[in-house]
C-alpha positions as CSV (number, residue, x, y, z in Angstrom):
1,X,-1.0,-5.5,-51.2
2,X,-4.0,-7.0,-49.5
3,X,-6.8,-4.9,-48.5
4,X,-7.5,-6.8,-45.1
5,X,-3.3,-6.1,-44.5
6,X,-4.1,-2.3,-44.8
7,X,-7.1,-1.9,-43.1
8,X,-5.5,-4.1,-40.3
9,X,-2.5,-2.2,-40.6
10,X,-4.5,1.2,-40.2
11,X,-6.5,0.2,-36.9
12,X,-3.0,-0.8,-35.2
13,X,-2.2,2.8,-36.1
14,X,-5.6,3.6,-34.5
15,X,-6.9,5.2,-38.2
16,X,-10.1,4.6,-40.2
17,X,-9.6,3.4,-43.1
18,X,-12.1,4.3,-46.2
19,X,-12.3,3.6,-49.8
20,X,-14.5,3.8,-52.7
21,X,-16.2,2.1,-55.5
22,X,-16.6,2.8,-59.5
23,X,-18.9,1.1,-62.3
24,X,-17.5,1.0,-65.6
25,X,-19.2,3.9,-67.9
26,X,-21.2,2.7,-70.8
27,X,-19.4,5.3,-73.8
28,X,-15.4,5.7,-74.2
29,X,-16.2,9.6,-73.2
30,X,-17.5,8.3,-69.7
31,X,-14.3,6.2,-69.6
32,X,-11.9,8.7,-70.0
33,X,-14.3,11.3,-67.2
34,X,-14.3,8.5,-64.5
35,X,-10.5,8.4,-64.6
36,X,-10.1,12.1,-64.5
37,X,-12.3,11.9,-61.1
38,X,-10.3,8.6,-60.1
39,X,-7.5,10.6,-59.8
40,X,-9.0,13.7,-58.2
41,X,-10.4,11.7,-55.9
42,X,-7.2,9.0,-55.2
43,X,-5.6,12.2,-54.3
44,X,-7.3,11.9,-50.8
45,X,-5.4,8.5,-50.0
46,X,-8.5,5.8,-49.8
47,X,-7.2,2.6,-48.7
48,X,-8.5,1.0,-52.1
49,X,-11.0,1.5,-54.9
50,X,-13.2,-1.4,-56.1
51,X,-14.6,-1.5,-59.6
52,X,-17.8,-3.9,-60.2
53,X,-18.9,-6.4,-63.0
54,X,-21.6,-5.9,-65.1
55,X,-24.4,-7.6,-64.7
56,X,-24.6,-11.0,-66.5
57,X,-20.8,-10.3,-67.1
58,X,-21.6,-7.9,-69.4
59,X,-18.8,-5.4,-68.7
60,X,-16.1,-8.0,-68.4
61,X,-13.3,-7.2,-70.4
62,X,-14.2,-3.2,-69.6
63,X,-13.9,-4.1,-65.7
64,X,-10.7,-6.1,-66.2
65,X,-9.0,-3.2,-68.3
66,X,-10.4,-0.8,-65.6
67,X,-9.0,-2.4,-62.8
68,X,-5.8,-2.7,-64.2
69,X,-5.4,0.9,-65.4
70,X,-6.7,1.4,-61.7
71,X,-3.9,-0.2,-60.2
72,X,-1.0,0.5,-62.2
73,X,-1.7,4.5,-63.7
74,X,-3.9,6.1,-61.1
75,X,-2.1,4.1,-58.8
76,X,-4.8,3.1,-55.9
77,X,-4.7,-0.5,-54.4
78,X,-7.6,-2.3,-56.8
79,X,-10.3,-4.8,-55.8
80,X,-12.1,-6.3,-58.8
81,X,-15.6,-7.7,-58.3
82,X,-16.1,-11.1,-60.0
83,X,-19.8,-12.7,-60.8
84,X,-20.3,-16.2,-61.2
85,X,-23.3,-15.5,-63.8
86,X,-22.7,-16.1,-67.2
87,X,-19.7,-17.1,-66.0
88,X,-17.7,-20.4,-66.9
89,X,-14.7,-21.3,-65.0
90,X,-12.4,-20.9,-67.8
91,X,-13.6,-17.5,-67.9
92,X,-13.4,-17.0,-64.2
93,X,-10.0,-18.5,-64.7
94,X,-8.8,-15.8,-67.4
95,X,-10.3,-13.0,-65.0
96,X,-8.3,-13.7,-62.0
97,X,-4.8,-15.0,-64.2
98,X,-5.0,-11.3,-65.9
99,X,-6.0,-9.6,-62.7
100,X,-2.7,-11.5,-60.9
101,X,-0.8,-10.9,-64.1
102,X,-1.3,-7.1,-63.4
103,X,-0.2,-7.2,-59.6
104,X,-3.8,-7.0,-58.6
105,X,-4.3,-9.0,-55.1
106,X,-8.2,-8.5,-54.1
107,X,-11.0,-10.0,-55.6
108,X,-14.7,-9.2,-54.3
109,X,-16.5,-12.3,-55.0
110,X,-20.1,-12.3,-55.5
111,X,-22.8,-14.5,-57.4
112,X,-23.8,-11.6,-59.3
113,X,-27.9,-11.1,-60.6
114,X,-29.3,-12.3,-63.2
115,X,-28.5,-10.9,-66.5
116,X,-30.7,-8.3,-67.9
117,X,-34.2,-8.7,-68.6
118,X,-34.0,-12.0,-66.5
119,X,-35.2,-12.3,-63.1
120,X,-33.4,-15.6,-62.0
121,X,-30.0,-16.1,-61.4
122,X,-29.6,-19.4,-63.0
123,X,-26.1,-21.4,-62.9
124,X,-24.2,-21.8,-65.9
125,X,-22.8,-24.8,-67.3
126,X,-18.9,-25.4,-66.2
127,X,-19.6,-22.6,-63.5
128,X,-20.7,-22.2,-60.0
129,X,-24.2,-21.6,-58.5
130,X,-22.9,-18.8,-55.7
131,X,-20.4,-17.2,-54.3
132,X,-19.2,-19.5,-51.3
133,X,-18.1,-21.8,-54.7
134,X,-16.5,-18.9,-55.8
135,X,-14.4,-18.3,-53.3
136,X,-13.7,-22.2,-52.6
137,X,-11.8,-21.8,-56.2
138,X,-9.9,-19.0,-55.8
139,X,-8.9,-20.2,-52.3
140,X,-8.1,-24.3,-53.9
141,X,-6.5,-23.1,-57.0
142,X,-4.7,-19.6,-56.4
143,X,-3.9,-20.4,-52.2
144,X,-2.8,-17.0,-50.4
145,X,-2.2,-14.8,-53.2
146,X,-6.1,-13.0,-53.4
147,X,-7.1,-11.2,-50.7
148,X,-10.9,-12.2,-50.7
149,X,-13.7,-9.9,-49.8
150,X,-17.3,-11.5,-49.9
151,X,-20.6,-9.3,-49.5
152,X,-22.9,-8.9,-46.5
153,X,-26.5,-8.3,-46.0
154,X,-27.6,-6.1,-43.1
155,X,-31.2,-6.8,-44.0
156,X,-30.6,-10.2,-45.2
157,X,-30.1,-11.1,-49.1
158,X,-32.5,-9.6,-51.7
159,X,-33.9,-12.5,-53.0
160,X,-35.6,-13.6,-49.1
161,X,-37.1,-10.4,-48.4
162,X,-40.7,-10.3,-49.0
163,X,-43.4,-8.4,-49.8
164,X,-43.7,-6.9,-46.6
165,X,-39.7,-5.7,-47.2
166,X,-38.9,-7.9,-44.1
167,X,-36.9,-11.3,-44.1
168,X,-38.0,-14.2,-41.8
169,X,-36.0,-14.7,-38.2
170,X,-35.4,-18.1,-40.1
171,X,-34.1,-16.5,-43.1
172,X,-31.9,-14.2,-41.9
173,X,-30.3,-16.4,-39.9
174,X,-29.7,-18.7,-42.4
175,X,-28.1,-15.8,-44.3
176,X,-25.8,-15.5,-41.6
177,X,-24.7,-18.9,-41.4
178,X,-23.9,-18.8,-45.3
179,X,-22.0,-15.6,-45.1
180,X,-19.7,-17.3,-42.1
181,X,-19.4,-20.3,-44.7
182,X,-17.9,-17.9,-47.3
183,X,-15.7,-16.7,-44.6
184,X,-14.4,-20.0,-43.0
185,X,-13.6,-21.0,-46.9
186,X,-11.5,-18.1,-47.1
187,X,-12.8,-15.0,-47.7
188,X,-11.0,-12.1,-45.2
189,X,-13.2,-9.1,-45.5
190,X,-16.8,-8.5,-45.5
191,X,-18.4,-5.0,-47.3
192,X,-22.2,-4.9,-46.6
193,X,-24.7,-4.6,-49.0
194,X,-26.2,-0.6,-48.9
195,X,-28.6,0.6,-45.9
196,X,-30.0,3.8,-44.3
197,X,-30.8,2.9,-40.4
198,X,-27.7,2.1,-38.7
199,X,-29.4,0.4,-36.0
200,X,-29.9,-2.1,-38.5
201,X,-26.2,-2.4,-39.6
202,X,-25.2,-2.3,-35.9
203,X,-27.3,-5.7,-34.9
204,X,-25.8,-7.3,-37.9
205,X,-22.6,-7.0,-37.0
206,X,-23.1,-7.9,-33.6
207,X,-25.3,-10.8,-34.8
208,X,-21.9,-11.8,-37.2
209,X,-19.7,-11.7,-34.2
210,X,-22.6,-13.8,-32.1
211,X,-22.0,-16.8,-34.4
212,X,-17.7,-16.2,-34.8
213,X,-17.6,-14.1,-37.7
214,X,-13.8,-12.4,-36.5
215,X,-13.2,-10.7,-39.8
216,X,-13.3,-6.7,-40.5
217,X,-17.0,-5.6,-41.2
218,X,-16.9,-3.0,-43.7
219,X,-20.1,-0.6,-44.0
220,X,-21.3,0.3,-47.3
221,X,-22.5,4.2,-47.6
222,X,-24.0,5.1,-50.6
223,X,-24.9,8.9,-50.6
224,X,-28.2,10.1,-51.8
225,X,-27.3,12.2,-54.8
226,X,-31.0,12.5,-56.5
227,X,-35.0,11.1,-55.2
228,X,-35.4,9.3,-58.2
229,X,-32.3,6.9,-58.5
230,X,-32.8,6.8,-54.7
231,X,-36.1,5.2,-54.9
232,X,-34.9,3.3,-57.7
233,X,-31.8,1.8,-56.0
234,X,-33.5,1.2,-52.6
235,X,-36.3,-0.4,-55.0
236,X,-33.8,-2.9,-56.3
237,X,-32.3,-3.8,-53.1
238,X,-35.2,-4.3,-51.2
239,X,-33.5,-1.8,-48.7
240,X,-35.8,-0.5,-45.3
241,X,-36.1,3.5,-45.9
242,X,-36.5,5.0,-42.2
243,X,-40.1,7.0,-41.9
244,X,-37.5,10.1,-40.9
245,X,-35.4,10.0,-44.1
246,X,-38.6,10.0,-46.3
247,X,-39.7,12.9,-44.4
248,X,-36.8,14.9,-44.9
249,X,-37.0,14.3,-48.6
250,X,-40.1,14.4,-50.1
251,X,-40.8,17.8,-49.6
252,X,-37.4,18.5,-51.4
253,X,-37.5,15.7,-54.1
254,X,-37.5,18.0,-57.2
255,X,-34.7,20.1,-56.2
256,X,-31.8,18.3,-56.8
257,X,-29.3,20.7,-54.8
258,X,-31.1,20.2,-51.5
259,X,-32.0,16.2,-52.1
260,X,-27.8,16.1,-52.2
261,X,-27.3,18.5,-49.5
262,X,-29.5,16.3,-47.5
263,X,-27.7,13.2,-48.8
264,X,-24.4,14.8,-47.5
265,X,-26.2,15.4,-44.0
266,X,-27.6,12.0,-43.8
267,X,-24.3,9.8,-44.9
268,X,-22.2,11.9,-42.2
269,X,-24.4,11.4,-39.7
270,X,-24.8,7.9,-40.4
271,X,-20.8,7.4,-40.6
272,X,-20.6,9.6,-37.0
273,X,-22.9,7.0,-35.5
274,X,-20.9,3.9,-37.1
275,X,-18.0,5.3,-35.8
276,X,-18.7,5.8,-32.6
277,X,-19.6,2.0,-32.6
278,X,-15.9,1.2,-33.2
279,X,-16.3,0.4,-36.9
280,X,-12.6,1.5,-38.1
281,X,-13.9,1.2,-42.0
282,X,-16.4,3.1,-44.3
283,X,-16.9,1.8,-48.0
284,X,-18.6,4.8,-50.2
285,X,-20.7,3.7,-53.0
286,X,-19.8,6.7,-55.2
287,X,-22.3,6.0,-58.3
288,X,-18.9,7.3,-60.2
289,X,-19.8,11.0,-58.6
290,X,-17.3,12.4,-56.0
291,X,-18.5,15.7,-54.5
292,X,-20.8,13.8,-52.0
293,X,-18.3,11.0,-51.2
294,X,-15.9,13.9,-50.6
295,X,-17.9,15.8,-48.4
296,X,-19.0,13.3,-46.0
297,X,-15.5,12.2,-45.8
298,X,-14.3,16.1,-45.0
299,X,-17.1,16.5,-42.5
300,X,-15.8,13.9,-40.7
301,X,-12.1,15.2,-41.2
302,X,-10.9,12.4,-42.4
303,X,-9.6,14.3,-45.5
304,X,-8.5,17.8,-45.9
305,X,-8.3,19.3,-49.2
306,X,-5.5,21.4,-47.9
307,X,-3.2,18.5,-46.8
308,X,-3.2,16.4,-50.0
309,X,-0.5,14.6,-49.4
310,X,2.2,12.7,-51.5
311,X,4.5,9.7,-50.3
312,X,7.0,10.3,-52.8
313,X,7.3,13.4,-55.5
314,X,5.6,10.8,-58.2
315,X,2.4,8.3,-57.5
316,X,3.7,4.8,-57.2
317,X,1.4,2.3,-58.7
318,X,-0.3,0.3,-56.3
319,X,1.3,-3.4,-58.3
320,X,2.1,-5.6,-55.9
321,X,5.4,-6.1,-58.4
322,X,6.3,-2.6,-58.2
323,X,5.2,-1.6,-54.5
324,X,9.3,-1.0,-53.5
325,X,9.7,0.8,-56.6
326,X,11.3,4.6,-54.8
327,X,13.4,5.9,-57.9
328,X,12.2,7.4,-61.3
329,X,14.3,9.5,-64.1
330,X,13.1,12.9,-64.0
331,X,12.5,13.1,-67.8
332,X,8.9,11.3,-67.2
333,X,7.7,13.6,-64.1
334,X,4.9,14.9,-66.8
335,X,4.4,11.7,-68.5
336,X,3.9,9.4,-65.8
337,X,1.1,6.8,-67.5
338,X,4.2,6.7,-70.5
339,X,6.8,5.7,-68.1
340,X,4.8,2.9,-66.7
341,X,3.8,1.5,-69.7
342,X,7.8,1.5,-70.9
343,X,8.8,-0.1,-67.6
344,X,5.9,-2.6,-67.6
345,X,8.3,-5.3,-68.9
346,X,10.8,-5.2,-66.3
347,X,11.3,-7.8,-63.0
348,X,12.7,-5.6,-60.6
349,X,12.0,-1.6,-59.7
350,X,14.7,0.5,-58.8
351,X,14.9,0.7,-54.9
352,X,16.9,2.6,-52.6
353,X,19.4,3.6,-55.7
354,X,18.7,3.6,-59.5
355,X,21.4,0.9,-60.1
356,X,22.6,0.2,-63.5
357,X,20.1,1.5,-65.7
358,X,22.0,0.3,-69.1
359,X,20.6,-3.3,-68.2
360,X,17.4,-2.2,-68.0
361,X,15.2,-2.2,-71.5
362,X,12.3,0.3,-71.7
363,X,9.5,-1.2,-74.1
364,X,9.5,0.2,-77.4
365,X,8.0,3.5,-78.4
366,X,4.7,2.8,-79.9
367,X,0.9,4.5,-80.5
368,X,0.0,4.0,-76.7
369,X,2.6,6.3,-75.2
370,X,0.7,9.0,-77.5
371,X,-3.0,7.7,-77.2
372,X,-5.0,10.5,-75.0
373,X,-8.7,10.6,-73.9
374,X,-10.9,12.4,-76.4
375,X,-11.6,15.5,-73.8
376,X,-7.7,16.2,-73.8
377,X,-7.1,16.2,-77.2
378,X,-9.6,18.2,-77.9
379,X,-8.0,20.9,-75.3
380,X,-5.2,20.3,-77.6
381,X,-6.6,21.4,-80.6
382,X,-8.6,24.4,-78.7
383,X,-5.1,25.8,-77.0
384,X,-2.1,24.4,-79.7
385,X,-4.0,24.6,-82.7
386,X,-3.1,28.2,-84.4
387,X,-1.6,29.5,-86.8
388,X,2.3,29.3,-86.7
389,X,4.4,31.4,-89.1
390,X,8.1,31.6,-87.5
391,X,9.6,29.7,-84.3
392,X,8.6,33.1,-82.5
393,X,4.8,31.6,-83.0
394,X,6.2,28.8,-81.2
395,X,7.9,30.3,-78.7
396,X,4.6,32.0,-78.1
397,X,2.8,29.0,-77.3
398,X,5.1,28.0,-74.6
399,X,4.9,31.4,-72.9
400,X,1.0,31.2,-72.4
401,X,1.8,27.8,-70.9
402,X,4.2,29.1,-68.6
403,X,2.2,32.1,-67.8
404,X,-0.6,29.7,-66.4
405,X,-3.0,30.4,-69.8
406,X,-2.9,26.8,-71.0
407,X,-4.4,24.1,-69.7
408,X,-2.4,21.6,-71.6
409,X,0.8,20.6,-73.3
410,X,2.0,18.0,-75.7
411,X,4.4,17.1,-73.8
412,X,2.3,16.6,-70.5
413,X,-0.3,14.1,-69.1
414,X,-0.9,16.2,-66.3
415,X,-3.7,19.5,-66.4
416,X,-1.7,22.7,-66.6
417,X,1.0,23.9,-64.0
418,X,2.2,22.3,-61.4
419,X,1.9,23.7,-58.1
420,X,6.1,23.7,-57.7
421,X,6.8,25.2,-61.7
422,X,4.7,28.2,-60.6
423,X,7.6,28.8,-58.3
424,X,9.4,29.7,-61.1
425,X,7.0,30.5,-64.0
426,X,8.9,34.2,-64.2
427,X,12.2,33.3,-65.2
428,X,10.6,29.9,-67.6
429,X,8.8,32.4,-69.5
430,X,12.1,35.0,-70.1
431,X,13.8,31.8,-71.1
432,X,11.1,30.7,-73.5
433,X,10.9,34.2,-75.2
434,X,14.7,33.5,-76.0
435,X,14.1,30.6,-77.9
436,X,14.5,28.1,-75.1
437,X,10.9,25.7,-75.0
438,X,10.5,24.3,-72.1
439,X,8.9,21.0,-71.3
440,X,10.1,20.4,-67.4
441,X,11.9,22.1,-64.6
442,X,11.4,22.2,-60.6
443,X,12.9,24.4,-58.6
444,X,16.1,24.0,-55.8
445,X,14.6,23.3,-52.7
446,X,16.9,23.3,-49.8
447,X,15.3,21.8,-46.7
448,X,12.0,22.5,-46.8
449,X,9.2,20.9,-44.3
450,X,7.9,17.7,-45.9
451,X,4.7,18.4,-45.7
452,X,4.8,21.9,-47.9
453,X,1.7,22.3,-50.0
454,X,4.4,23.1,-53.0
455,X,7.0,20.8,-52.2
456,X,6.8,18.2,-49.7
457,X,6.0,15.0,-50.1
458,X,6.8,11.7,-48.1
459,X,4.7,12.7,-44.9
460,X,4.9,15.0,-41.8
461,X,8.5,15.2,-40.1
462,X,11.1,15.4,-42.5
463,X,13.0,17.6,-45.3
464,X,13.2,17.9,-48.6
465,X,16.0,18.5,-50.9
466,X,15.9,19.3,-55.3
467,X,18.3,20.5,-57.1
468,X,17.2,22.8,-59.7
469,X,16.1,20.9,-63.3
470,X,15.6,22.6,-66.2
471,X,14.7,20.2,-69.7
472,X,13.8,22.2,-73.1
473,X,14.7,22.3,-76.5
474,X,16.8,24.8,-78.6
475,X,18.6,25.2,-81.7
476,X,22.2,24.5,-82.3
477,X,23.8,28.0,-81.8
478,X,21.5,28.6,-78.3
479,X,22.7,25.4,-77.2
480,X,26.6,26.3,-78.2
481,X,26.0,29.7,-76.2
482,X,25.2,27.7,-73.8
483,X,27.8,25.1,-73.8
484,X,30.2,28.2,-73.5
485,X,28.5,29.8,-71.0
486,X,28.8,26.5,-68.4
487,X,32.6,26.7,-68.4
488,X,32.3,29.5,-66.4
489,X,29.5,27.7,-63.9
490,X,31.5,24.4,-62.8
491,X,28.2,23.4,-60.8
492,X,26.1,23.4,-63.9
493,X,25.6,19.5,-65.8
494,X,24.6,19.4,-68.8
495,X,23.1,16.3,-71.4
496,X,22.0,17.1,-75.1
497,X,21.0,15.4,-78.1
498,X,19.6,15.9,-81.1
499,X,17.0,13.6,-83.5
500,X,20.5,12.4,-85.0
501,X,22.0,11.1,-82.1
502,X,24.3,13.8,-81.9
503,X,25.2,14.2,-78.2
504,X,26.9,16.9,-76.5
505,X,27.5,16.5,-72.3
506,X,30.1,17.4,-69.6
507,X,29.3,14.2,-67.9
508,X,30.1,10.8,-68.5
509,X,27.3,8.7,-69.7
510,X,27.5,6.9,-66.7
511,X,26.8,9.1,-64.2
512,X,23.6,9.1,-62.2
513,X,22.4,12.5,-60.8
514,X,20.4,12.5,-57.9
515,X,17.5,15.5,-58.0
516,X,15.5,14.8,-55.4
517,X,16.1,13.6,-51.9
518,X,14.2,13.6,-48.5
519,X,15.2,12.7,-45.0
520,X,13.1,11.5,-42.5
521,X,13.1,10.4,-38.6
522,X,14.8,6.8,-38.7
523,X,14.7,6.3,-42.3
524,X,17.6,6.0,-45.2
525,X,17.8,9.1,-46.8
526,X,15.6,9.0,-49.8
527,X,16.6,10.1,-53.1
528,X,13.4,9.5,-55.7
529,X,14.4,11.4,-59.0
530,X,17.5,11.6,-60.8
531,X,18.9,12.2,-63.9
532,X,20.1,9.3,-65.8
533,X,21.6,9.7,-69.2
534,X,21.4,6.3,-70.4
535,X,17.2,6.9,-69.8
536,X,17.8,10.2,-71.1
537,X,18.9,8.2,-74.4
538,X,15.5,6.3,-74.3
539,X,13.7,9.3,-73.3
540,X,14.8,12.0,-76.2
541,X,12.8,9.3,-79.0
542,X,9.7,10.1,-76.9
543,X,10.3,13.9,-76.7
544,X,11.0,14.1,-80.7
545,X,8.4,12.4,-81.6
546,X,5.7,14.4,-79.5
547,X,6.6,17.1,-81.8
548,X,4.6,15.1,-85.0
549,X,2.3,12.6,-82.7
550,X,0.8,15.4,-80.0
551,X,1.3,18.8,-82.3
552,X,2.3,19.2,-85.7
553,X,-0.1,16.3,-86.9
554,X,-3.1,18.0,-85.3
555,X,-2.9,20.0,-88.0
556,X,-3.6,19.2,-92.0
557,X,-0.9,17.9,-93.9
558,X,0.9,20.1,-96.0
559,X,-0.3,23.0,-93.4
560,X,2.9,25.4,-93.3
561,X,2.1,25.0,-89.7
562,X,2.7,21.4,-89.5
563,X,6.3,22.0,-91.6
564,X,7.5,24.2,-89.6
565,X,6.8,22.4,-86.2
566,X,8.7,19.3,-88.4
567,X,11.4,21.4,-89.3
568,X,12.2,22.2,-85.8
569,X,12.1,18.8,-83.8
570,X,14.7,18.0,-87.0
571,X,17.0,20.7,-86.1
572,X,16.5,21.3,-82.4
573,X,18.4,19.5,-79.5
574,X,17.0,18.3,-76.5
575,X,18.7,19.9,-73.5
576,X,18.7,18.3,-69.4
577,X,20.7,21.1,-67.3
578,X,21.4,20.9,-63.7
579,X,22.4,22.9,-60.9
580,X,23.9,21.0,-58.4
581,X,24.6,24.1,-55.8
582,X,21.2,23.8,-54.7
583,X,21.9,26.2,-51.5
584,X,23.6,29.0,-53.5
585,X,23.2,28.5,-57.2
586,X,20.9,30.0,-59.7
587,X,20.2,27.7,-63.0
588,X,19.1,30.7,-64.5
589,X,22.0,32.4,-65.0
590,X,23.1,30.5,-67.8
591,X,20.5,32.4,-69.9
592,X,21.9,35.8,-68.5
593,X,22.7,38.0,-71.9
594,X,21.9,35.0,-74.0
């Protein structure tokens, strides 16, 4: 979706709208941190997230892979910056086709500075000299599909400020008239360049609407988080430091707690006063830190870390190909980053229904669905590494995680417990000391409020239904004992399968199980997770195989550790049970005297 659309779409609604931006990191380490804070901080519900372009182009592919991942795993609408340096149009071209390719819609579209150790932005050959060219190609070649956002320059463009830090009447103006040139070509969103005296961002805008500049003027806030980088940044920027924010930190320059505390103060108040103007937009300049972004945002109260909220019980990626998507098998609720890269392939997203899910081909199981970041893994190794001398060892392992003492699982993208399994830990861990390893469950839920810290999802007003889920593995004879034990408990559905193929159900492999439902005022009811076994099919390779690729081959080969995690995704089945008396049932009972 376009950003202009949402931020439109939120003023109708009388709401601010906010966002943040991200640089890409320099080392794969920093990579893998800045999407761990991406998602702590997407959590919030910012309108979008931009990511920038190195300078000279010098991050390109980094930016293009970031933006991507942005959009379609931490699932936040993405706006890519492109730079015309160093920049041909074939490149520009390849940029904006892969951006599209990935649903991405927004494109910031700058000139970009010179590359480094250069002080000239000079034009490469087959490219454009600035951004207003820019943006006349995206507009000429790609029509409607880009939502375009161009920058703006409170105190005029860097490169006509003086030496005084002041840009002539004449140039400013004339940097107005350019930036309404970029607009009238096609660009539908302005974010301004970083500033510290609001009276200064005020006039600008007014100046912008003085000359018929109609378009959303988004303020750029970029919290002081140390003096140094402050100085430095301001430096670069040419950007007027008020005589009263100087004051306040000089004294306090070498202590970096109060500099940040003072940056907190400082943004708030700024934002309070932009506010108060009418602005209905704040862009945060996060420098890829989130505490201060945060807290400016909550002392405004325009997030509360107590009302996280979630639109469905999964994050939908932002793709404009997948925006409708409302249905998901419940066998990925832990491997979410997996599922989308299986389902990556496909032309239409289940909506409203799963459909038939036989016609639907998941990509092939390959090293990416068991690639993690380096800080994970090596969680892995601190928490699953030990010594394992008998499936009681093993059993072991899945108790601690149950219990809330591990941070981690193979089987799990996500950072320990969720919020809803801890409803339930109890009875997971009596089932796991009996040889039953779980690797996902939730709860029945019978109408609870929607928006239930636990629970809910899908906004204030409504209900929310689950049937209970449990999904673990077992050997043959616990799963017969339990096969047995379900002919007594008609509203228990069961789905197993082994390595082999050998399956054992008292369902029909057609039959779709809705898990999950909600209803809300003057909607369809909607019913986001099920349990499919055709996907359960596709899903069981995964599950096997996490046993070698996530845990046994962490250890050495040969190690009698490693054999005996082998031995059991070779013998084990994989079991989905359901209890479909969500009112009066209790899933657990199946394990009663087990």
């Amino acid at each position: 979706m376009k950003v202009i659309d949402k931020i439109q779409s939120l003023a109708d609604e009388g709401k601010t709208a906010f966002s943040f931006e991200f640089f890409p990191p320099k080392t794969e380490d920093g990579v893998d941190n800045l999407f761990e804070r991406m998602d702590r901080m997407v959590a919030y519900g910012p309108t979008f997230c931009d990511i920038t372009w190195g300078a000279g182009g010098s991050t390109a592919d980094l930016t293009l892979d970031i933006a991507s991942r942005m959009q379609n795993v931490v699932c936040v609408e993405s706006m890519m910056h492109l730079t015309c340096t160093n920049m041909p149009v074939e490149k520009i071209d390849h940029a904006l086709e892969t951006i599209r390719s990935n649903g991405i819609q927004n494109v910031l579209a700058l000139r970009g500075d010179p590359p480094h150790g250069q002080d000239k932005f000079v034009q490469v050959e087959g490219g454009f000299g600035c951004a207003l060219d820019l943006v006349n190609h995206i507009r000429s070649k790609y029509g409607d599909y880009f939502g375009i956002t161009v920058a703006g320059y409170p105190e005029a463009h860097p490169d006509v400020i003086g030496d005084n830090g002041l840009a002539s009447s004449e140039a400013y103006q004339s940097d107005l008239e350019y930036l309404k040139r970029k607009v009238d070509a096609g660009a539908d969103l302005i974010v301004t360049q970083l500033f510290y005296d609001t009276d200064i961002f005020l006039k600008f805008v007014n100046d912008c609407r003085q000359i018929g500049i109609k378009c959303p003027i988004v303020p750029g806030i970029m919290p002081i988080n140390n003096y140094k980088g402050f100085l430095r940044m301001t430096g670069f920027c040419k950007t007027k430091i008020p005589a009263g924010v100087m004051a306040a930190l000089e004294p306090i320059q070498d202590n970096e707690e109060a500099v940040k505390a003072y940056g907190i103060h400082l943004g708030t108040e700024m934002c309070k006063k932009i506010l108060a103007h009418g602005i209905k937009s704040l862009h945060l300049y996060t420098l890829n830190m989130e505490k201060s972004a945060l807290a400016i945002l909550m002392n405004l109260g325009m997030i509360d870390e107590s009302k996280i909220s979630r639109s469905l019980p999964w994050r939908r990626p932002a793709n404009v190909f997948r925006t409708k998507e409302d249905v998901r098998p419940i066998f990925w609720a832990n491997r979410p980053k997996s599922y989308i890269s299986r389902t990556k392939g496909w032309e239409d997203f289940p909506q409203g229904r799963w459909g038939d899910s036989r016609s639907a081909s998941y990509g092939a199981l390959s090293d990416h669905q068991f690639s993690r970041p380096r800080a994970r893994d090596k969680k892995l190794q601190q928490e699953w590494v030990v010594p394992l001398k008998s499936v009681e060892d093993i059993q072991e392992k899945f108790k601690e995680l149950c219990l809330g003492n591990l941070k981690s699982s193979p089987w799990s993208e996500l950072d320990g417990l969720q919020p809803e399994t801890k409803i339930i830990n109890e009875q997971l861990v009596k089932i796991n000391s009996k040889g039953f390893l779980t690797i996902n469950s939730q709860p029945s839920v019978n109408a609870e409020r929607s928006d239930s810290s636990t629970v809910g999802w899908g906004g204030p007003g409504g209900y929310v239904y689950q049937k209970a889920y449990l999904e673990f593995f077992c050997s043959k004879e616990k799963l017969d004992a339990v096969v047995e034990k379900c002919k007594a408990l008609p509203s228990i559905t069961y789905i197993a399968v082994n390595k082999g193929d050998n399956w054992v159900s008292n369902t029909a492999q057609s039959d779709v199980n809705a898990v999950t439902w909600g209803v809300f005022p003057a909607k369809e009811i909607i019913q986001p997770t099920i349990v499919d076994p055709a996907s359960f099919k596709v899903w069981k390779d995964e599950a096997f195989e996490t046993w070698s690729r996530s845990w046994a081959n962490l250890y050495p080969e040969a190690d009698p550790s490693r054999n005996l995690l082998e031995e059991v995704k070779n013998n084990y089945y994989l079991v989905s049970l359901v209890e479909n008396d969500y009112i009066n049932g209790n899933i657990f009972t199946v394990f009663a005297d087990l």
